[in-house]
C-alpha positions in Angstrom: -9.5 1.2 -5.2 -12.6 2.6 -6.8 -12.0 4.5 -10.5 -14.9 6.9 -9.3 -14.7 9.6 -6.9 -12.1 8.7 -4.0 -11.5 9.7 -0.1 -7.7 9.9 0.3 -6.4 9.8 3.7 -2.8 10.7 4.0 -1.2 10.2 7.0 1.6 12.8 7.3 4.9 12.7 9.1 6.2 15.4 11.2 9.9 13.7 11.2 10.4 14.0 7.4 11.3 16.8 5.3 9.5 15.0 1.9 5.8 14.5 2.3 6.1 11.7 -0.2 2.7 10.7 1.1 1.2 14.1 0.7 2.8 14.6 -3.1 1.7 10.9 -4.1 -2.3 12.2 -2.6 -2.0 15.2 -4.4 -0.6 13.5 -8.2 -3.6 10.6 -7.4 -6.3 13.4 -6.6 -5.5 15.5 -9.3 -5.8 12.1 -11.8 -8.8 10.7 -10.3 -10.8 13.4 -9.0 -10.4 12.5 -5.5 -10.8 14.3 -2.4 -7.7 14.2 0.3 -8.1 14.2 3.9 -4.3 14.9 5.9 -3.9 13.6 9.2 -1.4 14.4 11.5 -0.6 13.1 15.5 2.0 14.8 17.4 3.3 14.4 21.2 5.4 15.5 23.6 6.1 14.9 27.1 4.1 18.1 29.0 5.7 18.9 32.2 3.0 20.1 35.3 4.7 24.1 34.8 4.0 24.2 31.4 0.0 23.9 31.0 0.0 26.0 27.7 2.1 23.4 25.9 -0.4 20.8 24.9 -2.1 23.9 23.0 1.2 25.5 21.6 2.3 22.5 19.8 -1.2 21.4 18.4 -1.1 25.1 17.2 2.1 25.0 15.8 1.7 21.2 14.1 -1.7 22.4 12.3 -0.1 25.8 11.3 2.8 23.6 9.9 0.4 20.7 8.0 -1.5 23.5 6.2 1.6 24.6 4.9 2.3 21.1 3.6 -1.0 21.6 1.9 -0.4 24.2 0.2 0.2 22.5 -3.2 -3.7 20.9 -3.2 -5.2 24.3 -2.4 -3.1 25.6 -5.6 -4.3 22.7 -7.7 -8.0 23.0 -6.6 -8.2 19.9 -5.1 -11.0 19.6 -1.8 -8.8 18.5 1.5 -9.5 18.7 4.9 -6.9 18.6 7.9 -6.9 16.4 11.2 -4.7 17.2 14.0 -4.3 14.8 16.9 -2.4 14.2 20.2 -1.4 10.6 21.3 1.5 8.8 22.4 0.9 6.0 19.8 0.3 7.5 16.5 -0.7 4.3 14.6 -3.6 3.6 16.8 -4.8 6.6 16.7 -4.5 6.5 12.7 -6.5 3.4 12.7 -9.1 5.3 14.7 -9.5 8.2 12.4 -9.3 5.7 9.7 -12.3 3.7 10.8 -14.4 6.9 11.5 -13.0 8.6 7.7 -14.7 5.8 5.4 -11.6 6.6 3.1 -11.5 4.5 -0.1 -7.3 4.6 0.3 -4.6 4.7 2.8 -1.1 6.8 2.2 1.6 6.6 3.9 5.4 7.1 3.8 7.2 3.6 4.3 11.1 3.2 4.7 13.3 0.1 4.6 13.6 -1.8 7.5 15.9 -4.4 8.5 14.8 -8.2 9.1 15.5 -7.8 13.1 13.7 -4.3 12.9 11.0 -6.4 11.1 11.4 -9.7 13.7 11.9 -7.9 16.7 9.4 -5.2 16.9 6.3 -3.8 16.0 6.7 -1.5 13.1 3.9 0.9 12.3 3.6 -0.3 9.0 2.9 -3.9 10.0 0.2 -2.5 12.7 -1.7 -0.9 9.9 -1.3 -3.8 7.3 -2.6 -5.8 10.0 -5.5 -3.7 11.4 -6.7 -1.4 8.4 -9.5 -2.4 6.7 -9.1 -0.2 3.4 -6.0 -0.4 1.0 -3.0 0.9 2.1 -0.6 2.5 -0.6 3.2 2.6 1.3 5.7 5.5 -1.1 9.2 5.5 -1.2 10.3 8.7 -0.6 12.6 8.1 -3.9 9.7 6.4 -5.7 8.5 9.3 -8.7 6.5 7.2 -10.9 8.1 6.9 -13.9 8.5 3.5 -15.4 5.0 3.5 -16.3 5.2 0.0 -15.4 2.2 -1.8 -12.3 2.5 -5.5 -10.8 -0.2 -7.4 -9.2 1.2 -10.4 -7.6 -1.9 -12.8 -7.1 -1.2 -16.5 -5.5 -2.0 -19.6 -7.5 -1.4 -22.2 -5.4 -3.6 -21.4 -2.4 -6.9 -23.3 -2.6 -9.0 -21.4 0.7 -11.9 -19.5 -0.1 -9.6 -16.4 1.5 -7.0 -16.3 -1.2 -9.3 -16.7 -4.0 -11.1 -13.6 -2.9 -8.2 -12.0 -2.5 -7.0 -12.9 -6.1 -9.8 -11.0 -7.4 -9.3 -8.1 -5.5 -6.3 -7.4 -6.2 -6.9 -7.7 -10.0 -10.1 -5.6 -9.3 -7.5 -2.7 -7.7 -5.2 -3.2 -10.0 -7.2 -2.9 -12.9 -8.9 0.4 -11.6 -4.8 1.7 -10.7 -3.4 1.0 -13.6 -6.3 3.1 -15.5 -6.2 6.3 -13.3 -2.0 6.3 -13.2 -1.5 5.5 -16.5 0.4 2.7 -16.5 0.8 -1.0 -18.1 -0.5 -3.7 -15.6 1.2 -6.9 -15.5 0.2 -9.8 -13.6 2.6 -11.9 -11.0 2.9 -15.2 -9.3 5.1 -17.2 -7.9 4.6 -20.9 -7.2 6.6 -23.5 -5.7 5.0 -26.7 -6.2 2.0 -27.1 -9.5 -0.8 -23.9 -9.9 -4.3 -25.1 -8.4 -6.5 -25.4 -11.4 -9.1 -23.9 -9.3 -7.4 -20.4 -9.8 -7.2 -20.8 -13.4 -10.5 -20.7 -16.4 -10.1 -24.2 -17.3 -7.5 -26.8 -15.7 -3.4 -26.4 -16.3 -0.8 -28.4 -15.4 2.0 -26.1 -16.7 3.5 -22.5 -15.5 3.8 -22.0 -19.3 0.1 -23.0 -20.1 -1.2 -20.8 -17.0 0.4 -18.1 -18.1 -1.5 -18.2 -21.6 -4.3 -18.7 -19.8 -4.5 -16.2 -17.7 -3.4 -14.0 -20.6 -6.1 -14.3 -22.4 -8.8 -14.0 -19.0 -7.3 -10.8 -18.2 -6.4 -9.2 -21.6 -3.1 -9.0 -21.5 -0.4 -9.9 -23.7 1.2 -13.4 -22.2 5.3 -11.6 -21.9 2.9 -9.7 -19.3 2.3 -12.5 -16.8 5.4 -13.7 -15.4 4.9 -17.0 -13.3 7.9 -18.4 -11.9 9.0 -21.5 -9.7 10.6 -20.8 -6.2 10.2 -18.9 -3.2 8.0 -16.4 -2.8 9.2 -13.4 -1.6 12.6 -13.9 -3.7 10.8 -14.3 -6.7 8.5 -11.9 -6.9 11.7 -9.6 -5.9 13.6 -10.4 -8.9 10.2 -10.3 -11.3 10.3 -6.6 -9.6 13.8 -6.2 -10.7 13.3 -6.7 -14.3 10.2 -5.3 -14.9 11.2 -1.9 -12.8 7.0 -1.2 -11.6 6.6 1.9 -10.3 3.5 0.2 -8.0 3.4 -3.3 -6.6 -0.2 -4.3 -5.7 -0.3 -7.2 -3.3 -2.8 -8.9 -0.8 -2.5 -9.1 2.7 -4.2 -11.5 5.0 -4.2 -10.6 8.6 -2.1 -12.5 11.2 -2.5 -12.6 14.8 -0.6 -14.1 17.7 3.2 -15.1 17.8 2.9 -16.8 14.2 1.7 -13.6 12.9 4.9 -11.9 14.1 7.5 -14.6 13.5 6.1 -15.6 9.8 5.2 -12.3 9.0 3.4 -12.2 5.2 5.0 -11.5 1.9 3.4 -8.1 1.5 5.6 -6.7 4.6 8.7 -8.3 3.5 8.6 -7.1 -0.2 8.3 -3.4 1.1 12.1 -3.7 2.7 12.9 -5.6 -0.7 11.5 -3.6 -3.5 12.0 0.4 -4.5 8.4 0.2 -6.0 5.6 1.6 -4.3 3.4 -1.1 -3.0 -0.3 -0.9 -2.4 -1.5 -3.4 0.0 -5.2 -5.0 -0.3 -7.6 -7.3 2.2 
């Protein structure tokens, strides 16, 4: 995410009674100076009688999304509105994405069970998968106020991929942490020894990483938690203790049957974690 001036696209959701999305646009474009662009996709079965029905309901769902937007024309901030009609909502999402050239995704995320997860296609892993921007998923419940941010960065990968990635999720988080407000610390969690290649100068200790990357990034070393053991379940219970209000991780895409039946960390810590998590590529 880019500290200067943003594009915000919010997806909205015509199911929920909280905008969470909407109120988490509104408190970033209000910080950052960003503009917010709400879109919206409705659609209902239209039966051959009823050819005014189509029109009535993109009516009434555009009258209803500029009420939801009432808050950013109080607080000054620019938005403009985007009313749609499809059967699948996230593909059409990804298509106004594409065409937006937003700097940042929002969008309400719930938690799912693991068969929910396993056995179908939710429209959060579509747009992890397919987006090409950063995707920020709120909890409805999520307020902001630990005034605490993770990155979670993986040290053990050695592809050129993950290296990028690395950096731009330190990049983001960096550029987060300084509009919200909030203290950035660093996370990782490694099962077998940390590639040196990840590191300033070569490590062969969690403890000596950690000091390490401490003193690359700025940060005071109780800041960088590195931990032994699985991944998901690790970074969970580094989550639990330091209470973020954010959780910045990287997402590289999958495709095929491995994509569905591995799935990657960044999906599984958003049924795992009450903290907003902001997904990067």
């Amino acid at each position: 995410m880019k500290q200067e001036k943003t594009r915000l696209f919010v997806i909205a959701d015509p199911t929920a009674s909280h905008q969470a999305a909407l109120v988490k646009a509104l408190l970033l474009a209000k910080l950052a100076d960003c503009q917010v662009h709400a879109f919206l996709c409705v659609y209902r079965e239209v039966g051959e009688d009823d050819k005014d029905f189509k029109h009535n309901t993109l009516v009434d769902a555009e009258r209803w999304l500029d009420e939801q937007l009432e808050p950013c024309r109080t607080a000054g901030v620019p938005f403009t509105k985007q009313v749609v009609w499809d059967s699948q909502w996230h593909d059409a999402a990804l298509r106004a994405i594409a065409k937006s050239e937003c700097d940042l995704v929002i969008k309400s995320s719930y938690h799912h069970s693991k068969s929910k997860r396993f056995y179908s296609s939710t429209s959060d892993f579509n747009l992890m998968r397919h987006c090409a921007c950063p995707i920020l998923f709120t909890h409805p419940t999520q307020e902001w106020d630990s005034n605490e941010l993770l990155a979670c960065v993986d040290l053990e990968s050695t592809d050129v991929g993950h290296t990028r990635l690395n950096d731009v999720i330190i990049r983001d988080a960096r550029a987060m942490a300084s509009i919200v407000g909030m203290d950035l610390h660093i996370a990782a969690a490694h099962q077998g020894s940390i590639s040196p290649d990840k590191l300033p100068i070569e490590s062969r200790g969690g403890e000596v990483a950690a000091q390490q990357l401490a003193e690359l990034y700025d940060l005071d070393v109780s800041r960088i938690p590195l931990r032994q053991g699985e991944t998901v379940a690790t970074l969970s219970a580094i989550c639990a203790e330091i209470d973020p209000c954010i959780v910045i991780i990287g997402t590289l895409a999958r495709t095929g049957i491995s994509g569905q039946l591995i799935g990657n960390t960044a999906e599984k810590l958003l049924d795992r974690v009450e903290a907003d998590v902001l997904t990067v590529n």
